[in-house]
C-alpha positions as CSV (number, residue, x, y, z in Angstrom):
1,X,11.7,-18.9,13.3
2,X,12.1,-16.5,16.2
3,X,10.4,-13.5,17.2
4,X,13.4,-11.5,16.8
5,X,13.7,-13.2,13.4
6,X,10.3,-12.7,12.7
7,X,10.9,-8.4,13.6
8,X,13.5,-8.5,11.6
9,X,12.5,-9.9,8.4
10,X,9.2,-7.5,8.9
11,X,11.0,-4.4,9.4
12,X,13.5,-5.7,6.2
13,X,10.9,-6.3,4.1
14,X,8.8,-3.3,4.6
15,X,10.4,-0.9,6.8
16,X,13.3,-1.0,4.9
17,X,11.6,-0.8,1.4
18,X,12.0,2.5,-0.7
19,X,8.8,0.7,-2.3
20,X,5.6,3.1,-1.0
21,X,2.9,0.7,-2.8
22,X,4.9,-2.3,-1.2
23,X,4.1,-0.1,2.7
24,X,0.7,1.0,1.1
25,X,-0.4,-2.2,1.5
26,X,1.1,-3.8,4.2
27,X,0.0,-1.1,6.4
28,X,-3.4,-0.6,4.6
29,X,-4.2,-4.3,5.1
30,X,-7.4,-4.5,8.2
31,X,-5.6,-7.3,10.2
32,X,-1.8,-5.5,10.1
33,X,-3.8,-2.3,10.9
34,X,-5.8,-3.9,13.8
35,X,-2.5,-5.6,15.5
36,X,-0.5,-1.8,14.7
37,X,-3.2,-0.4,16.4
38,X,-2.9,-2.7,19.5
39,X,0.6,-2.4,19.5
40,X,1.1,1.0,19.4
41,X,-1.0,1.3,22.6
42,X,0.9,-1.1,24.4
43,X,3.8,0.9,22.9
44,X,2.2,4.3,24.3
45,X,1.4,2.8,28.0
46,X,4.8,1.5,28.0
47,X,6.3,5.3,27.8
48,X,7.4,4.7,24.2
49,X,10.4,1.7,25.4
50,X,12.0,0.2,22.6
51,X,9.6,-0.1,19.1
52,X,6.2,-0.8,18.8
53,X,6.9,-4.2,17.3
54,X,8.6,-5.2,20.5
55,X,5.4,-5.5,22.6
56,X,3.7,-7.8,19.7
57,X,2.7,-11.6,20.8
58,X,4.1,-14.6,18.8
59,X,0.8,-14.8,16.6
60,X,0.8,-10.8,15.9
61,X,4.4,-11.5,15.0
62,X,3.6,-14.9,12.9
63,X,0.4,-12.7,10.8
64,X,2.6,-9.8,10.3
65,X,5.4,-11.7,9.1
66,X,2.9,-13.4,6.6
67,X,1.7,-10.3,5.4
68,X,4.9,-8.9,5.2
69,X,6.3,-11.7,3.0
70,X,2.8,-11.8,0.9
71,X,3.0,-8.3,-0.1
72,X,6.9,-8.4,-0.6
73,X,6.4,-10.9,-3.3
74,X,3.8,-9.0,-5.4
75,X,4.4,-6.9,-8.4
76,X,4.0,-3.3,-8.5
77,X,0.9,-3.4,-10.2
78,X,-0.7,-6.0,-7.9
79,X,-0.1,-3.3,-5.4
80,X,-0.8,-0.7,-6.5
81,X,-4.4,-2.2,-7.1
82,X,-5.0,-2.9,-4.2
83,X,-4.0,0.1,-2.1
84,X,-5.8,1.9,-5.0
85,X,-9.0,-0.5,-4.1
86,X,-8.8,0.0,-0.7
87,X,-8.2,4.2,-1.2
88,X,-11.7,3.9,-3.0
89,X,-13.3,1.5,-0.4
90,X,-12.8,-2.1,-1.9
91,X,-11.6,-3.9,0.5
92,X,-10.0,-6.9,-2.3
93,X,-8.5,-4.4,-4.2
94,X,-9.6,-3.3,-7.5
95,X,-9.4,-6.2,-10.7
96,X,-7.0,-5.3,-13.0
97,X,-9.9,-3.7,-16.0
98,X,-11.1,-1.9,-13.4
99,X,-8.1,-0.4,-11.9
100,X,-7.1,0.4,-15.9
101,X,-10.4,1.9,-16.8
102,X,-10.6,4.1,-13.4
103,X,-6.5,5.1,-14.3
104,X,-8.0,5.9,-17.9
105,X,-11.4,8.2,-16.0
106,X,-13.4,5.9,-18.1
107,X,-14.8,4.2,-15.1
């Protein structure tokens, strides 16, 4: 696939999503964070050309577009435990009993 196939099944699946667990996620995820982060420097330096996702190498654009896809293909509640975990510090997420009993304040 090419890179501009690769930008443009990210920005589909995510950008374009009217899903906020589904972007909670992605964009909660360390590695996507770490490569937004790079990018949006070389974005800066760059005086703002173009998007941010334009200045990403092919393997920031190959780990994004796996993210992207992995997220895009979960359920609601598999998102929404883990940007729930990772709101509360767990990095994996929160299993489901937990994510119930802490929903319920029994936890």
């Amino acid at each position: 696939m090419s890179g501009s196939d690769a930008k443009e099944r990210i920005l589909r699946l995510i950008d374009d999503s009217e899903n906020t667990w589904l972007k909670a996620a992605f964009y909660g995820d360390p590695k996507v964070s770490a490569i937004l982060e790079r990018l949006f420097e070389a974005w800066e330096s760059a005086g703002r050309r173009g998007m941010p996702i334009d200045y990403a190498t092919s393997e920031e654009l190959e780990d994004l577009e796996k993210a992207a896809v992995k997220y895009a293909s979960m359920s609601e509640a598999e998102l929404q435990m883990i940007a729930y975990g990772r709101m509360t510090g767990s990095e994996e997420g929160l299993s489901l009993a937990r994510f119930i009993r802490r929903l319920l304040g029994l936890d």
